[in-house]
C-alpha positions as CSV (number, residue, x, y, z in Angstrom):
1,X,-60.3,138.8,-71.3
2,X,-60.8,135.2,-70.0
3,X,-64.5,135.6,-71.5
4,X,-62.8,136.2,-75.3
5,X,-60.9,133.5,-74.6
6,X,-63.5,131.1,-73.5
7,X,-65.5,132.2,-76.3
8,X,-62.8,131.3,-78.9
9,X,-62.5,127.7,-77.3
10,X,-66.1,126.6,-77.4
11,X,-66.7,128.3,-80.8
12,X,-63.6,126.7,-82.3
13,X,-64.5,123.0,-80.1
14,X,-67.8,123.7,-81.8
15,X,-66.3,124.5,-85.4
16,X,-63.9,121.5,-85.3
17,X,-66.7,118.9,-83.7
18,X,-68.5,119.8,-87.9
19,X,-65.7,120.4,-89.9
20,X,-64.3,116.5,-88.3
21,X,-67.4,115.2,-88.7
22,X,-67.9,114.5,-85.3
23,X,-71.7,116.7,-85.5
24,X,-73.2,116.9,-88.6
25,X,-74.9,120.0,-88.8
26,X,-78.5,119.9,-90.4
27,X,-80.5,122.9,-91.4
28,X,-83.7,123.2,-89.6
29,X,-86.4,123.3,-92.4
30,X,-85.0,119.7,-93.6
31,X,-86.9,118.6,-91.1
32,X,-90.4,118.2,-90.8
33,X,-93.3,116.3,-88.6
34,X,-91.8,117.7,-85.9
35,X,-93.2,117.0,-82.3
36,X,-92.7,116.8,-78.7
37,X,-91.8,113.8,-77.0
38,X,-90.3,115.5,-73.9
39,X,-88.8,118.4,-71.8
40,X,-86.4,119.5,-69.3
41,X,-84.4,122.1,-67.1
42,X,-82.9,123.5,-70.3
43,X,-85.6,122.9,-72.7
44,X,-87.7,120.6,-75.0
45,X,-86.7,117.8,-77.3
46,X,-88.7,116.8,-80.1
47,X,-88.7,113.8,-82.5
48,X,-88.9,115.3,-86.3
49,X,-88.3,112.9,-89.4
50,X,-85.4,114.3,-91.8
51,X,-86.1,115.6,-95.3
52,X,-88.2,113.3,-97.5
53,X,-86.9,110.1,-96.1
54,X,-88.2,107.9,-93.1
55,X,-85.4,109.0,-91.3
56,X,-86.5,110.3,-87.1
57,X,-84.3,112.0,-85.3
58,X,-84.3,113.5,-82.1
59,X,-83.9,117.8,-81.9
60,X,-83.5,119.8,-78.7
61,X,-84.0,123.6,-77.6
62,X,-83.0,125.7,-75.0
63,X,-85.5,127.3,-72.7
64,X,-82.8,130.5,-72.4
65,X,-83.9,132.3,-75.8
66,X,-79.6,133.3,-76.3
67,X,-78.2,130.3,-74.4
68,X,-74.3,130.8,-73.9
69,X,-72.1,128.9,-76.7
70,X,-70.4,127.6,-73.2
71,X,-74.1,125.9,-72.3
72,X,-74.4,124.3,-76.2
73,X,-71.1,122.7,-76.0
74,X,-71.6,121.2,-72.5
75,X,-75.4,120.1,-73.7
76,X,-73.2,118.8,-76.5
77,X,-70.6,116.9,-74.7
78,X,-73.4,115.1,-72.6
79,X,-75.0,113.8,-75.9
80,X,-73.8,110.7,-77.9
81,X,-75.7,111.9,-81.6
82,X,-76.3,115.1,-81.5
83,X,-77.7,117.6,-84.9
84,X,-77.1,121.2,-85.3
């Protein structure tokens, strides 16, 4: 039971965080030049400019292929900009 619950908290910190406009969430394929810059324990971070502007930004994976929702929002938490 205290896994549902958990569960429910990070997906709804993770829901709220967008719908405030605290993370915007961006799709994936609006980004393009995308290349490595760097990697860690939990996984790589790339530098990738947005959509047809001049726009770079900074995206991260995760090594783990299903990281937990519980591991995102912590990642998340650590970050000051972050992009979904």
């Amino acid at each position: 039971m205290s896994d549902i619950k958990d569960l429910d908290y990070y997906n709804n910190w993770l829901e709220n965080s967008i719908s405030n406009g605290h993370i915007k969430y961006y799709e994936y394929l609006d980004f393009k030049n995308i290349k490595l810059i760097g990697n860690g324990a939990s996984g790589n971070v790339f530098c990738a400019t947005w959509k047809n502007t001049e726009t770079i930004l900074a995206l991260k994976t995760f090594n783990n292929l299903n990281p937990t929702l519980k591991e995102v929002v912590k990642e998340v938490k650590r970050k000051k900009f972050i992009i979904f």
